[in-house]
Every structure is written in structure tokens, then in C-alpha cells.
PDB file of N, CA, C, O and CB in Angstrom:
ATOM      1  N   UNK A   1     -65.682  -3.065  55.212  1.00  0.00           N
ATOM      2  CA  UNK A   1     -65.414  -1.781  54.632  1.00  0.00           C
ATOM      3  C   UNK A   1     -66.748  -1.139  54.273  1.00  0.00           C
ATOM      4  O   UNK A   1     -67.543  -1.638  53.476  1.00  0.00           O
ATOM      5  CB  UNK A   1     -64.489  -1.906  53.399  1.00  0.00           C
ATOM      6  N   UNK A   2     -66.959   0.204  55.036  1.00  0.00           N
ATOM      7  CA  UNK A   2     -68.363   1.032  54.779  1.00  0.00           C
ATOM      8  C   UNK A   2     -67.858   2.015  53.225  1.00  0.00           C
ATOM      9  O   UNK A   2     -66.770   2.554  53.022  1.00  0.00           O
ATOM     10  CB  UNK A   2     -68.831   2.319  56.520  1.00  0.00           C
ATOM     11  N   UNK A   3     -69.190   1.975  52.234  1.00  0.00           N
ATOM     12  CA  UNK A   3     -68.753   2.346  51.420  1.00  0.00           C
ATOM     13  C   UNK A   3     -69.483   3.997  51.194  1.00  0.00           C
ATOM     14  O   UNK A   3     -70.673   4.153  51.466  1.00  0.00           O
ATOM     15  CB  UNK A   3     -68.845   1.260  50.501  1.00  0.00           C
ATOM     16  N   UNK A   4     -68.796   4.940  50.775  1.00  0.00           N
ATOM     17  CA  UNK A   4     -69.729   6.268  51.442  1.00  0.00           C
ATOM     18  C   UNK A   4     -71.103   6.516  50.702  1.00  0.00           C
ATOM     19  O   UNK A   4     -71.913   7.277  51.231  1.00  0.00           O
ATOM     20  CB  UNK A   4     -68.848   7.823  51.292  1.00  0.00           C
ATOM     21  N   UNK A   5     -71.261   6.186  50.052  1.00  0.00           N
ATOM     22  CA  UNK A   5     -72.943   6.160  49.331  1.00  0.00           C
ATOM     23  C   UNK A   5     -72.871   6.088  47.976  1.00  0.00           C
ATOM     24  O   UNK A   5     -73.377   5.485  47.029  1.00  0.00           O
ATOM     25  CB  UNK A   5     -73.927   7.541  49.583  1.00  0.00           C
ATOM     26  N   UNK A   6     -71.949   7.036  48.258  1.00  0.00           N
ATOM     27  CA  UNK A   6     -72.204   8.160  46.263  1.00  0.00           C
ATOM     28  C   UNK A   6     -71.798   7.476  45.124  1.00  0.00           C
ATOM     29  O   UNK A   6     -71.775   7.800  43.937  1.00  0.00           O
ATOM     30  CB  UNK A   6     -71.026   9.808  45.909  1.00  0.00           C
ATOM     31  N   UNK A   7     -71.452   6.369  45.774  1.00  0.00           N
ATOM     32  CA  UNK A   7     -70.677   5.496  44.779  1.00  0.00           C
ATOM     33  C   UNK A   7     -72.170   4.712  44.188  1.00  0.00           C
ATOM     34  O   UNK A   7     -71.795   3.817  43.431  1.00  0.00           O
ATOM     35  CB  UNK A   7     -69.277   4.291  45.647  1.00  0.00           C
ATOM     36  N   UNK A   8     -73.283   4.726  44.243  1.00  0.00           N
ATOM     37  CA  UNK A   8     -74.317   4.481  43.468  1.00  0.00           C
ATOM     38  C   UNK A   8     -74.658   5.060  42.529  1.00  0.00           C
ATOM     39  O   UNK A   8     -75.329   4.547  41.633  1.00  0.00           O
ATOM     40  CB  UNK A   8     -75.116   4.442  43.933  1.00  0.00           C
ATOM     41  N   UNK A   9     -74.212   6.401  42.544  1.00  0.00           N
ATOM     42  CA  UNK A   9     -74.055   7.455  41.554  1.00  0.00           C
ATOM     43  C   UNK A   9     -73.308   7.270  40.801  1.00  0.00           C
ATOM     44  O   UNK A   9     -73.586   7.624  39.655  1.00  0.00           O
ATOM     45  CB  UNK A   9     -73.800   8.516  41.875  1.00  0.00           C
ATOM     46  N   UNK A  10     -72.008   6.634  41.059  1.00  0.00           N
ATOM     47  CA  UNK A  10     -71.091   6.357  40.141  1.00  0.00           C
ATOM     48  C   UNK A  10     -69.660   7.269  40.893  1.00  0.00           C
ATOM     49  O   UNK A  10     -68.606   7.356  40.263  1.00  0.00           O
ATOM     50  CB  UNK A  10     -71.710   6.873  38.494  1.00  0.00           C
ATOM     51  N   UNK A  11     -69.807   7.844  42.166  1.00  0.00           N
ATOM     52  CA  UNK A  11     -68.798   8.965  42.648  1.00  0.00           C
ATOM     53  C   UNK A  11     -68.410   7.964  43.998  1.00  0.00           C
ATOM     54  O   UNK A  11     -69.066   7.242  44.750  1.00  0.00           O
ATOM     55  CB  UNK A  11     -69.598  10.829  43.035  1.00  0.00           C
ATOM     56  N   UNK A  12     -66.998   8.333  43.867  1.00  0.00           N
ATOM     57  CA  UNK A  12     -66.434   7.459  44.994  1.00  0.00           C
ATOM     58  C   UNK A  12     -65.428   8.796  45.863  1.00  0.00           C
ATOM     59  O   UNK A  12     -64.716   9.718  45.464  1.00  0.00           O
ATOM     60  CB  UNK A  12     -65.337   5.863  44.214  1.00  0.00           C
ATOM     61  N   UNK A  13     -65.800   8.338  47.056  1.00  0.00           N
ATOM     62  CA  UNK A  13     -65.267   9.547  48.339  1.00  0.00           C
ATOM     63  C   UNK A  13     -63.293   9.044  47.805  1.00  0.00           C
ATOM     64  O   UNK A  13     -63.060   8.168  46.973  1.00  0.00           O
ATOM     65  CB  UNK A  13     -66.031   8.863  50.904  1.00  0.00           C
ATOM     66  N   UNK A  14     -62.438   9.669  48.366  1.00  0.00           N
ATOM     67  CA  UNK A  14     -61.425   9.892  48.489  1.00  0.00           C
ATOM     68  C   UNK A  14     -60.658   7.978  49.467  1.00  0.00           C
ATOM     69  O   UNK A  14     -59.644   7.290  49.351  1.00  0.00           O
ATOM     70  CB  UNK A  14     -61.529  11.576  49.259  1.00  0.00           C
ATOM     71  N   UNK A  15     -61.895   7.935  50.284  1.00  0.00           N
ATOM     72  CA  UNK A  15     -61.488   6.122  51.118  1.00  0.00           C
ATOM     73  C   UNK A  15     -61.762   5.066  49.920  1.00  0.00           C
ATOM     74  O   UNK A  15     -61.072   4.101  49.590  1.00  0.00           O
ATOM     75  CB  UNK A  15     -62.888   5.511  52.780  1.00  0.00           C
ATOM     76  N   UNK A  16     -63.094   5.585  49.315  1.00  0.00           N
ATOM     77  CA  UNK A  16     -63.390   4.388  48.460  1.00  0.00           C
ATOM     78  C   UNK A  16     -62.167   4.116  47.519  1.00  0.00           C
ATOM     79  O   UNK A  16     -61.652   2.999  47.559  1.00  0.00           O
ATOM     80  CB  UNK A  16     -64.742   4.626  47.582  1.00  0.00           C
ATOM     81  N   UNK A  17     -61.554   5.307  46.471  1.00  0.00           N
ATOM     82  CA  UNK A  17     -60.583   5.087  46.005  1.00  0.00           C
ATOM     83  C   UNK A  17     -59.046   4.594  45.866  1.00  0.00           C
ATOM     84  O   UNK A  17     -58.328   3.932  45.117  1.00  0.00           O
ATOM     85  CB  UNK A  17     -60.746   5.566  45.898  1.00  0.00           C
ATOM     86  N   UNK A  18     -58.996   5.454  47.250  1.00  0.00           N
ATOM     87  CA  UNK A  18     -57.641   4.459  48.241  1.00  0.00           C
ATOM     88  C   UNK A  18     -57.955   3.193  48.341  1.00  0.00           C
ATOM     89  O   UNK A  18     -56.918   2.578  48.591  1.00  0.00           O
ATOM     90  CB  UNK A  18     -57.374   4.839  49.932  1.00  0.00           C
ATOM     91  N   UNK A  19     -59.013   2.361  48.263  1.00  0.00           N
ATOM     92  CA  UNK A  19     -59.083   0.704  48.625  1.00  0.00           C
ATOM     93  C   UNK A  19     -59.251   0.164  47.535  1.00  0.00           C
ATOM     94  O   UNK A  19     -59.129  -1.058  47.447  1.00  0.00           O
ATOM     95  CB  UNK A  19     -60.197   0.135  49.560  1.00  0.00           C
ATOM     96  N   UNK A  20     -59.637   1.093  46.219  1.00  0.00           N
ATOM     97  CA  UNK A  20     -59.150   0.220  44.775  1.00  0.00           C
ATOM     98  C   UNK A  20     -58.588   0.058  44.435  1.00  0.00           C
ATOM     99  O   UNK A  20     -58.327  -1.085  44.060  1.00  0.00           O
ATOM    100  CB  UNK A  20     -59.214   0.189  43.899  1.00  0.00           C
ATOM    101  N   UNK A  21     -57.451   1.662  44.137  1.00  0.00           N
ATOM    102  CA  UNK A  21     -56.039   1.912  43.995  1.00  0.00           C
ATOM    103  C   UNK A  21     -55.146   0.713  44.492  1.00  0.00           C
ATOM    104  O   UNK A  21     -54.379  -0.056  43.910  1.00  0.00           O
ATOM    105  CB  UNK A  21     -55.692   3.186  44.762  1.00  0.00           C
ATOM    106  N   UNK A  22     -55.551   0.860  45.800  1.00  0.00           N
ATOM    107  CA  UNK A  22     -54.527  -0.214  46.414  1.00  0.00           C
ATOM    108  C   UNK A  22     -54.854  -1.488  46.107  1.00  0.00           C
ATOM    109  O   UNK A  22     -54.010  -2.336  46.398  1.00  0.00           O
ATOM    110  CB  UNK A  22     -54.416  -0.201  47.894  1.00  0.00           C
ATOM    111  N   UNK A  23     -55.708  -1.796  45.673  1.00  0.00           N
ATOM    112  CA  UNK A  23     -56.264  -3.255  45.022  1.00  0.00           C
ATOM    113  C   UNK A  23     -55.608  -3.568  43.634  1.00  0.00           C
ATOM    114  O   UNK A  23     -55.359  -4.644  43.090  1.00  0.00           O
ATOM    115  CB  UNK A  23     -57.998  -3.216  44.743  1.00  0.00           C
ATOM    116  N   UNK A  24     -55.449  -2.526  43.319  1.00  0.00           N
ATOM    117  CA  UNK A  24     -55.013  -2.461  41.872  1.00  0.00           C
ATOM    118  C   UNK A  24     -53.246  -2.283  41.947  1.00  0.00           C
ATOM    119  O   UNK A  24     -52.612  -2.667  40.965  1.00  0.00           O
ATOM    120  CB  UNK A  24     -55.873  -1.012  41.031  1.00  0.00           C
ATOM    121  N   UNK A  25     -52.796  -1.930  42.661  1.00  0.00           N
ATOM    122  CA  UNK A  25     -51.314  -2.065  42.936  1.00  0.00           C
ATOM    123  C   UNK A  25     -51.344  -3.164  43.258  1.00  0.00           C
ATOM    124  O   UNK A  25     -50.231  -3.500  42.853  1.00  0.00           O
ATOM    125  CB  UNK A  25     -50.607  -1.264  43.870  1.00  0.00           C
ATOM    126  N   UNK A  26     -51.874  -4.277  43.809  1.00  0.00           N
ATOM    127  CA  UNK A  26     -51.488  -5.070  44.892  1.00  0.00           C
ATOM    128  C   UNK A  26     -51.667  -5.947  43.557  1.00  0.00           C
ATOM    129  O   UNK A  26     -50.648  -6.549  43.219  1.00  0.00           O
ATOM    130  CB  UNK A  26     -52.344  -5.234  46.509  1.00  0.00           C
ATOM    131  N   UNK A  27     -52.595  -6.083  42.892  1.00  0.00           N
ATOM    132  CA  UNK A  27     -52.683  -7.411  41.656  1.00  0.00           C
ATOM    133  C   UNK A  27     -51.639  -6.959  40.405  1.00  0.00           C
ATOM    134  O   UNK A  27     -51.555  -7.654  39.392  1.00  0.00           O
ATOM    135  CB  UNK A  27     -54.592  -7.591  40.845  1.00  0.00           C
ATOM    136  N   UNK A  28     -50.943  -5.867  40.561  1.00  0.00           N
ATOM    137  CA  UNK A  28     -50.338  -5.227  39.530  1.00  0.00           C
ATOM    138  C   UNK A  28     -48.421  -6.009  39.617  1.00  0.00           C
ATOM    139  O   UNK A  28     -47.635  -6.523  38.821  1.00  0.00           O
ATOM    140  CB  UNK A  28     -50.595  -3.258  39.888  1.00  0.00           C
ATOM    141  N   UNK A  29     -48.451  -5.593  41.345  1.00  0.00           N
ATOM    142  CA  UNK A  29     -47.601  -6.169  42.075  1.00  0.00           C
ATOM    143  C   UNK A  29     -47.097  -7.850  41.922  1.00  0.00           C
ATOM    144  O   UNK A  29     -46.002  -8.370  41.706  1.00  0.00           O
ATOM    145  CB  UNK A  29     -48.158  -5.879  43.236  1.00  0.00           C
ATOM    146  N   UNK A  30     -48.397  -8.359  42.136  1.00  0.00           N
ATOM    147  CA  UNK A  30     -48.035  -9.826  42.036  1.00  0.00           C
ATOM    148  C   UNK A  30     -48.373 -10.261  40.823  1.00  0.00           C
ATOM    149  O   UNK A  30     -48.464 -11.488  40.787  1.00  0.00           O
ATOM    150  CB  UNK A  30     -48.660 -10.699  43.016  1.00  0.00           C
ATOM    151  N   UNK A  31     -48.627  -9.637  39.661  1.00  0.00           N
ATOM    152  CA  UNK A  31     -48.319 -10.234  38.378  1.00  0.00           C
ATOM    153  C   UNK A  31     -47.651  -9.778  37.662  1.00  0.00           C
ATOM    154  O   UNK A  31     -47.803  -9.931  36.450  1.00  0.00           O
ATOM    155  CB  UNK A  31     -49.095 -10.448  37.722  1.00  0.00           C
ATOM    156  N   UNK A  32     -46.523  -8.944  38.285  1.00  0.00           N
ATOM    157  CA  UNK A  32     -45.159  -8.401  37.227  1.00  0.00           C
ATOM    158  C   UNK A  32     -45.263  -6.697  36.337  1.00  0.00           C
ATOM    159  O   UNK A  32     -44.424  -5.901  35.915  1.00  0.00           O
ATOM    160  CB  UNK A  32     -45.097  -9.785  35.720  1.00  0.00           C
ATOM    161  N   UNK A  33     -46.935  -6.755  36.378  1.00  0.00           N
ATOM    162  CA  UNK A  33     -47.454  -5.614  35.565  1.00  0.00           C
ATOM    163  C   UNK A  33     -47.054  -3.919  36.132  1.00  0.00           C
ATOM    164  O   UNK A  33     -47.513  -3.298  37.091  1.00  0.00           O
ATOM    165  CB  UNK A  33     -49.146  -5.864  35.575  1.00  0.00           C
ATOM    166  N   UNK A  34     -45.891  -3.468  34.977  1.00  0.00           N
ATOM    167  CA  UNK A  34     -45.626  -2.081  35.350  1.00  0.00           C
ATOM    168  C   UNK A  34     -46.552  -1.038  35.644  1.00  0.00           C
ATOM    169  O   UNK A  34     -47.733  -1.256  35.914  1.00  0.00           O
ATOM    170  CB  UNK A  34     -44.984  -1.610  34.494  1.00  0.00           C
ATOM    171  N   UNK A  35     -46.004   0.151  35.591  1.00  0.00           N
ATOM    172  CA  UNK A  35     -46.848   1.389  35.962  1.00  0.00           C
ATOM    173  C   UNK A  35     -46.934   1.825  33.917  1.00  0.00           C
ATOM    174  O   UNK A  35     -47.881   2.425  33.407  1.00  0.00           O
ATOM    175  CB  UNK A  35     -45.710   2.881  37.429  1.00  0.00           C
ATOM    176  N   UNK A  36     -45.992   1.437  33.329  1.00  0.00           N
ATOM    177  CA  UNK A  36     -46.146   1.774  31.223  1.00  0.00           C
ATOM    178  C   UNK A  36     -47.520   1.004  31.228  1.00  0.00           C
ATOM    179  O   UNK A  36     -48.540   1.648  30.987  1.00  0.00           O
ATOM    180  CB  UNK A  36     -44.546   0.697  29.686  1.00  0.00           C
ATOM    181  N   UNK A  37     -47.585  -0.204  31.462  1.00  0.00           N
ATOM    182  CA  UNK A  37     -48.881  -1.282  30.752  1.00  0.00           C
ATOM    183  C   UNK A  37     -50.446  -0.742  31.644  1.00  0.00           C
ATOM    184  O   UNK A  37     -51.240  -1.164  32.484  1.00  0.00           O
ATOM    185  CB  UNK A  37     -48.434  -3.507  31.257  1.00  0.00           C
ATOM    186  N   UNK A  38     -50.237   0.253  30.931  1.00  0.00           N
ATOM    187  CA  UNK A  38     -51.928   0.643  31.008  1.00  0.00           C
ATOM    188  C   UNK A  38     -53.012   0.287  30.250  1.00  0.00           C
ATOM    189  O   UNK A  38     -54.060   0.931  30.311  1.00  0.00           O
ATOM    190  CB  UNK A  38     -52.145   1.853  30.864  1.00  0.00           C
ATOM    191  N   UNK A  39     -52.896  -0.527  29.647  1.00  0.00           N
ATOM    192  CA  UNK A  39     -53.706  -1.503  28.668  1.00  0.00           C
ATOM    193  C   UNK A  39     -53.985  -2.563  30.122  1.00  0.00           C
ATOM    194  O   UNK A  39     -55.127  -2.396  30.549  1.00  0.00           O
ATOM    195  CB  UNK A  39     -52.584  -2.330  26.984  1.00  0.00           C
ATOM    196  N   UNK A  40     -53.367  -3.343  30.737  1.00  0.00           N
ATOM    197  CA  UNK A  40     -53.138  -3.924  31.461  1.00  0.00           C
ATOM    198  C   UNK A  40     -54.003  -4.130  33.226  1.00  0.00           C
ATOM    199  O   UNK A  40     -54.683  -4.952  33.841  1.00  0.00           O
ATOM    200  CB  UNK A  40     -52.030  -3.542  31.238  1.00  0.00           C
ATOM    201  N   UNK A  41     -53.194  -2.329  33.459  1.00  0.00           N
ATOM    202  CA  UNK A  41     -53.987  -1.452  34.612  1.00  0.00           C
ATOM    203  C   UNK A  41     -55.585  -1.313  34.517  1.00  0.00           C
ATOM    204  O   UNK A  41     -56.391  -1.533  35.420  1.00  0.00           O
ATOM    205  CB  UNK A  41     -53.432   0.089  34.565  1.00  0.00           C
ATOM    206  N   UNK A  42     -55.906  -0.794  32.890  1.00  0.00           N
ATOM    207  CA  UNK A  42     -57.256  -0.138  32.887  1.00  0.00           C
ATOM    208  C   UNK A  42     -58.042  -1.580  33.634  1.00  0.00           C
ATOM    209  O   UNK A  42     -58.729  -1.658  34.653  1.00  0.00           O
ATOM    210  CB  UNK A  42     -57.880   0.425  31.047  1.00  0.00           C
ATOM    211  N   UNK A  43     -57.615  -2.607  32.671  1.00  0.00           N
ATOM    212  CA  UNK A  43     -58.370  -3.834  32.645  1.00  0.00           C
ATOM    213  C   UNK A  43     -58.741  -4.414  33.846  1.00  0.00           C
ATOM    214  O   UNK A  43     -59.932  -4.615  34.084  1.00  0.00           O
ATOM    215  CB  UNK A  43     -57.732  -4.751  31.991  1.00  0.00           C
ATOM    216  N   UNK A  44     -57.676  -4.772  34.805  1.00  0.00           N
ATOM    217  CA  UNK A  44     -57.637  -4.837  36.333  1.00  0.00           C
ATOM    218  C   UNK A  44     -58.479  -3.690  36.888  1.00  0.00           C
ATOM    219  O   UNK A  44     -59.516  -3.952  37.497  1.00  0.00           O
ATOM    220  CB  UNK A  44     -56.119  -4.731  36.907  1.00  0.00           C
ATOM    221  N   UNK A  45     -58.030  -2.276  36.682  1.00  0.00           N
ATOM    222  CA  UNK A  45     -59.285  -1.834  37.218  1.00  0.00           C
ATOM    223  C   UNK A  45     -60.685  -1.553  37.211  1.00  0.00           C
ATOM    224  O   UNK A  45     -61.385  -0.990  38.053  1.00  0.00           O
ATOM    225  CB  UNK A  45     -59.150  -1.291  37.370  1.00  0.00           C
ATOM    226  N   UNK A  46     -60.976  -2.082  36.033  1.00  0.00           N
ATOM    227  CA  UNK A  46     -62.259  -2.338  35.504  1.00  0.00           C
ATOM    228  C   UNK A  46     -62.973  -3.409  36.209  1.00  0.00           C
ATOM    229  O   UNK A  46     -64.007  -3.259  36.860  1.00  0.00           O
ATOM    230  CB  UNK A  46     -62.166  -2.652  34.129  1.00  0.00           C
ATOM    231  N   UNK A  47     -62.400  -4.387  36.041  1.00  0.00           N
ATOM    232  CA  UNK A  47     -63.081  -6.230  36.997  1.00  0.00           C
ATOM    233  C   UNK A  47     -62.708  -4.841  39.039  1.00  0.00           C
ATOM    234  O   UNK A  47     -63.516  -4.332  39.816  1.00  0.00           O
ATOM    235  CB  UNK A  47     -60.703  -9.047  36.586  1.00  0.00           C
ATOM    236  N   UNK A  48     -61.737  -4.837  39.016  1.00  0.00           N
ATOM    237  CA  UNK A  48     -61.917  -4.023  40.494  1.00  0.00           C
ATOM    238  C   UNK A  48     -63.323  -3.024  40.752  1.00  0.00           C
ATOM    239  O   UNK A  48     -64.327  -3.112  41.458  1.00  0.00           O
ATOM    240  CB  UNK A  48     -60.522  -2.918  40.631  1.00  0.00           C
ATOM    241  N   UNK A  49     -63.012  -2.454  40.180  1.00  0.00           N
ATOM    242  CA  UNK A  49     -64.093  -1.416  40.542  1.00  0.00           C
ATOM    243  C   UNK A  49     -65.690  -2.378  39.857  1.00  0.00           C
ATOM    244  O   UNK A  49     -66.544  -1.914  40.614  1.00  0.00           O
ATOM    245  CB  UNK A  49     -63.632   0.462  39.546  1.00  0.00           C
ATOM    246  N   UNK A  50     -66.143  -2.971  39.296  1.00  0.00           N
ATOM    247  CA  UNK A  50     -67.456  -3.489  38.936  1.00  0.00           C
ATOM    248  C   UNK A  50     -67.484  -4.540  40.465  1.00  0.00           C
ATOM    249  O   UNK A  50     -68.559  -4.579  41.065  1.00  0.00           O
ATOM    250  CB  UNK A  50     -67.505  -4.392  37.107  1.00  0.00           C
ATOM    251  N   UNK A  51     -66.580  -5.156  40.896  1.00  0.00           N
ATOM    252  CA  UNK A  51     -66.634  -5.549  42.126  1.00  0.00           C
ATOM    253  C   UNK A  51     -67.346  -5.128  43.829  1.00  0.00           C
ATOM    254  O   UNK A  51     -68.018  -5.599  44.746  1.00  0.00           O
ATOM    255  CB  UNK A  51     -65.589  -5.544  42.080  1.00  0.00           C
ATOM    256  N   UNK A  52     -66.521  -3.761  43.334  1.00  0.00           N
ATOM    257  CA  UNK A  52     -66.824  -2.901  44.152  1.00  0.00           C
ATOM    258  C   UNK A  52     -68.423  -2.298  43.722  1.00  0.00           C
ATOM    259  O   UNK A  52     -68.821  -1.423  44.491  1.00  0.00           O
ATOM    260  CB  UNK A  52     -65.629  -1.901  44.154  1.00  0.00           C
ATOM    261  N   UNK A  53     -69.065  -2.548  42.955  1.00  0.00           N
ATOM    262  CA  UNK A  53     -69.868  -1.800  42.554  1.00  0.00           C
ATOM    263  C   UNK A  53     -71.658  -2.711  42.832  1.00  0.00           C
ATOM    264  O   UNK A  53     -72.823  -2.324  42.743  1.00  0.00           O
ATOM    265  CB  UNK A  53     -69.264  -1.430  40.969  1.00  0.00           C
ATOM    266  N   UNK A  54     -71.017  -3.991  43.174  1.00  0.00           N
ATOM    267  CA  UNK A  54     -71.668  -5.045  43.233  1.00  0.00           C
ATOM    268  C   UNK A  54     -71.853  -5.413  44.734  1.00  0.00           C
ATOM    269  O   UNK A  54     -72.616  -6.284  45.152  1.00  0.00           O
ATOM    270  CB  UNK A  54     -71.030  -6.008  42.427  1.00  0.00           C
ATOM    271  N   UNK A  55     -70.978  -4.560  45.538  1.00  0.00           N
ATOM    272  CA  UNK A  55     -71.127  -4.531  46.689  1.00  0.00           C
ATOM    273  C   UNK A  55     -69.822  -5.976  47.794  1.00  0.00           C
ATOM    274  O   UNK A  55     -70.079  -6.523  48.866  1.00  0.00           O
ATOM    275  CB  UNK A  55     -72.905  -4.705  46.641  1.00  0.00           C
ATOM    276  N   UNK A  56     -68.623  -6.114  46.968  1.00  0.00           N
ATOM    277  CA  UNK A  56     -67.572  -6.919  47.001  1.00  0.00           C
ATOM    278  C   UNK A  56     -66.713  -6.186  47.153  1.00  0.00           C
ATOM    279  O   UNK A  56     -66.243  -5.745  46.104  1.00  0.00           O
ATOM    280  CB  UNK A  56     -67.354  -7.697  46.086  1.00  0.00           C
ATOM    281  N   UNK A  57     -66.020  -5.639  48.591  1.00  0.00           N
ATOM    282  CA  UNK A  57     -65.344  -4.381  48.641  1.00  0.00           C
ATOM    283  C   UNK A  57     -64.265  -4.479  49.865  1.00  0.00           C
ATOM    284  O   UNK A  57     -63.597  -3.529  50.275  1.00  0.00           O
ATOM    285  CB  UNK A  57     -66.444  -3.164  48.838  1.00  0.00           C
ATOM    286  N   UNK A  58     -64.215  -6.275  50.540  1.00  0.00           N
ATOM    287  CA  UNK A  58     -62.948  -6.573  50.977  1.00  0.00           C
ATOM    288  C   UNK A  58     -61.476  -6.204  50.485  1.00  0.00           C
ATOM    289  O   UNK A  58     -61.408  -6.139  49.258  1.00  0.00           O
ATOM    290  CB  UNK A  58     -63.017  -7.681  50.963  1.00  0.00           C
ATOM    291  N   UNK A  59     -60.780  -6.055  50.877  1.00  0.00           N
ATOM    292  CA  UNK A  59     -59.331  -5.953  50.611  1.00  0.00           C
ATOM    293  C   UNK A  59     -59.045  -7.670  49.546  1.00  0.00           C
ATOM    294  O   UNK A  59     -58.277  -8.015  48.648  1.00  0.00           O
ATOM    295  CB  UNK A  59     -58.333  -5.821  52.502  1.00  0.00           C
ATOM    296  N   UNK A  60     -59.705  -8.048  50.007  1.00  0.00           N
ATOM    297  CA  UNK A  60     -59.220  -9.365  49.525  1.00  0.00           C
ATOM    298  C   UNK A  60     -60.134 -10.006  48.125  1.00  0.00           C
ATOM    299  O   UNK A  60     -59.735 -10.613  47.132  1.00  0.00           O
ATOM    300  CB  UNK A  60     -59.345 -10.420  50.890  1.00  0.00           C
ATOM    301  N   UNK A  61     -61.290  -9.644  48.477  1.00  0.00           N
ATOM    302  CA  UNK A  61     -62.438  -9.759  47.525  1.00  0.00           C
ATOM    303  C   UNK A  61     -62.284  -8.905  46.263  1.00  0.00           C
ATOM    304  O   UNK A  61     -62.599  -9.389  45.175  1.00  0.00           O
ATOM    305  CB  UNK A  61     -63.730  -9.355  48.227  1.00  0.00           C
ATOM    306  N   UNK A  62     -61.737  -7.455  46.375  1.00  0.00           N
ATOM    307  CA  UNK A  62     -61.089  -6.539  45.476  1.00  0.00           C
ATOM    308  C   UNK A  62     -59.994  -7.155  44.768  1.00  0.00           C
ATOM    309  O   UNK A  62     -60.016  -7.032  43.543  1.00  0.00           O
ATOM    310  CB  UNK A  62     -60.614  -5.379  46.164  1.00  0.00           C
ATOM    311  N   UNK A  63     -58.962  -7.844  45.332  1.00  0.00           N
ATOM    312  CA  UNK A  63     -57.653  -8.359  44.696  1.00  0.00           C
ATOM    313  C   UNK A  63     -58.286  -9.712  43.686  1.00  0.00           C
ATOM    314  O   UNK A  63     -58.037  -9.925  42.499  1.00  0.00           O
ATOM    315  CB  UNK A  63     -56.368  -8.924  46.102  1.00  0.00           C
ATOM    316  N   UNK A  64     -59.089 -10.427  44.535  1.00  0.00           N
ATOM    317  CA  UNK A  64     -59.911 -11.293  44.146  1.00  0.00           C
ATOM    318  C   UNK A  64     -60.434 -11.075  42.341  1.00  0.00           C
ATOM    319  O   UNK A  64     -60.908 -11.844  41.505  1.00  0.00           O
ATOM    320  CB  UNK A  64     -61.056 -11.157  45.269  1.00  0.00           C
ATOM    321  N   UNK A  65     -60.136  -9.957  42.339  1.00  0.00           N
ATOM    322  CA  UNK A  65     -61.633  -9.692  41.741  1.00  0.00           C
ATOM    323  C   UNK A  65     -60.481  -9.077  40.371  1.00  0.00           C
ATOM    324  O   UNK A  65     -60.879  -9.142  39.208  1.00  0.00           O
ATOM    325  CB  UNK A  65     -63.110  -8.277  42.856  1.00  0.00           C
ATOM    326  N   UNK A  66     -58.747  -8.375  40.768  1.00  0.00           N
ATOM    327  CA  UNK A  66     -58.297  -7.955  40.120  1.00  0.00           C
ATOM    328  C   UNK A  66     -58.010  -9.450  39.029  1.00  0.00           C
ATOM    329  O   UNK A  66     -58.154  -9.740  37.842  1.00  0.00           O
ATOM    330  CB  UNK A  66     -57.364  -7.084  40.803  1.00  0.00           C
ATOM    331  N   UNK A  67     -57.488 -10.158  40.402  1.00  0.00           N
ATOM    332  CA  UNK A  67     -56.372 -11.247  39.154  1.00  0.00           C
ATOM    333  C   UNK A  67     -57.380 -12.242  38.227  1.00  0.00           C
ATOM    334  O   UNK A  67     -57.096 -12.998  37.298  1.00  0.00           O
ATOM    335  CB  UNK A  67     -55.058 -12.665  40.234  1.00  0.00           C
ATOM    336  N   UNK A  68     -59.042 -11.838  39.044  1.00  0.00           N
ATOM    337  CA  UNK A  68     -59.792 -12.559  38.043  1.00  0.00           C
ATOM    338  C   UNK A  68     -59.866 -12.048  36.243  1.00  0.00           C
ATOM    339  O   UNK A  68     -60.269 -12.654  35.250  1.00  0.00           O
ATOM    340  CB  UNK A  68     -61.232 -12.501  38.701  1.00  0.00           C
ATOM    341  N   UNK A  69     -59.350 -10.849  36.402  1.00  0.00           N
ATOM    342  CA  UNK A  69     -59.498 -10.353  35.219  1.00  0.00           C
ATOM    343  C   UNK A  69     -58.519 -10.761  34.044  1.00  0.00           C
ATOM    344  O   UNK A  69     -58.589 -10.340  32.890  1.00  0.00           O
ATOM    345  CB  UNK A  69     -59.490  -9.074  35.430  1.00  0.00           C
ATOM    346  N   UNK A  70     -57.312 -11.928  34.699  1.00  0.00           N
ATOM    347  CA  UNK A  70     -55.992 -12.919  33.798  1.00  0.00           C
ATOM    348  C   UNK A  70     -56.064 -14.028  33.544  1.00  0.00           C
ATOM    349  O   UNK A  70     -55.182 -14.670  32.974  1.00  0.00           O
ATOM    350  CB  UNK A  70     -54.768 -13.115  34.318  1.00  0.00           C
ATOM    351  N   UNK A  71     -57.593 -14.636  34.084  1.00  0.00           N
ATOM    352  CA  UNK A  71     -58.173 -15.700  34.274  1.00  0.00           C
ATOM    353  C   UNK A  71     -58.335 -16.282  32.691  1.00  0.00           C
ATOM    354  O   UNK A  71     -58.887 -17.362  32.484  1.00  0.00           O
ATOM    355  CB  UNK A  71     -59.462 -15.436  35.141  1.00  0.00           C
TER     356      UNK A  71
END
């Protein structure tokens, strides 16, 4: 996965976000966690996106990276 640059800046293109999002559904998915528990969401997407930020930006490495955050 090519990541579009700007995300060094801290700005992520419209692809980058679709592959967190969906990272973040997908660990949300397999641990029961609704769309209410945004206490929950933020947290997962926090360990997601610092992942991504580190240059760990597989589909799998992202999910990786969500359920590490229940660890």
C-alpha cells in the first residue's frame, strides 16, 4: 500500500483513510465493539493510525495494530 505523502504532515488523501477506517471496522467487527462505544473506537483508532504513521500500513499490519490496542 503506497501512502500519498501528506500524511507526514499529518494529512491523509481520501485512500489513506479508507484503509484505516476499514481497519478500524474490521477490529471493531471482531471484538463485538458497536458504532455507541466511541471511547472504544477512538482508542483502536489511535494504535491504527500511529501504525500507519510509522510506516505499517498492510491491511493486516493495520488490524494488527487495532486489536493490539485490547492487549
Amino acid at each position: 500500500m503506497i501512502a500519498s505523502g501528506l500524511n507526514d504532515i499529518g494529512v491523509y488523501d481520501a485512500n489513506d483513510m479508507a484503509s484505516i477506517r476499514g481497519a478500524v471496522e474490521a477490529v471493531c467487527a471482531e471484538l463485538g465493539i458497536t458504532k455507541d462505544d466511541q471511547m472504544s473506537r477512538e482508542r483502536i483508532a489511535s494504535n491504527i493510525m500511529r501504525s500507519w504513521e510509522v510506516g505499517h500500513r498492510t491491511p493486516l499490519g493495520l488490524v494488527k495494530a487495532g486489536l493490539d490496542s485490547f492487549l
